[in-house]
N, C-alpha and C positions, 0 to 999 in steps of 0.2 A: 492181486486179482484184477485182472481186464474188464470191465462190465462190459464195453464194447463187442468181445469177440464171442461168436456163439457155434458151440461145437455140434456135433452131427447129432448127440442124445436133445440139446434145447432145438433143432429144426425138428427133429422126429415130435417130440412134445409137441410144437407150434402146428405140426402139420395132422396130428391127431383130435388136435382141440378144435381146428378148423374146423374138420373132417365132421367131428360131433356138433360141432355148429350151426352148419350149413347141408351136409348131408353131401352124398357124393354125384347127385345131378346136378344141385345147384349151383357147384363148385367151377364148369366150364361157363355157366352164364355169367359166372362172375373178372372169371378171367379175360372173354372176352370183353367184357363193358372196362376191365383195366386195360387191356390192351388198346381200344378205342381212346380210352381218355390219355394214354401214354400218347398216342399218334397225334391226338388234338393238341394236345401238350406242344409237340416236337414241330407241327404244322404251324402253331402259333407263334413260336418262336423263330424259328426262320421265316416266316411271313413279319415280325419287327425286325429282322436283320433287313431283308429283301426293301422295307419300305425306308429306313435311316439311310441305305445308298441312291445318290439319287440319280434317275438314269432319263435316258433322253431318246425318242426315238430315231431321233433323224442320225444319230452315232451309229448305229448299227442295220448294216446294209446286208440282205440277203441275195446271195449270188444268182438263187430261181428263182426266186421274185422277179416280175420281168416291170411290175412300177415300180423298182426301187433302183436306183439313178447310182455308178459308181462316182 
């Protein structure tokens, strides 16, 4: 017996218990404030990536930029 894997009758459960829990309007306020903290999540993580490389402005020259010197 797997405890890990949960077949389609324990999702229907889980999603029925919710459902009586929180009631079916509250359920998209809830999704979105997850979605929001999944993005904050994923923002903050590549903003620690972004900041451990470290970068230099004078390296990178833009071609329309017309003060920036080839």
């Amino acid at each position: 017996m797997n405890i890990l894997f949960i077949g389609t009758t324990e999702i229907i459960v889980i999603v029925l218990v919710v459902l009586l829990l929180f009631g079916g309007r509250k359920i998209p306020e809830l999704m979105h404030g997850l979605g929001k903290g999944v993005k904050s999540f994923k923002d903050g993580v590549n903003g620690l990536d972004d900041k451990s490389k470290p970068t230099d402005a004078n390296t990178h020259t833009d071609s329309n930029n017309p003060t920036s010197q080839s």
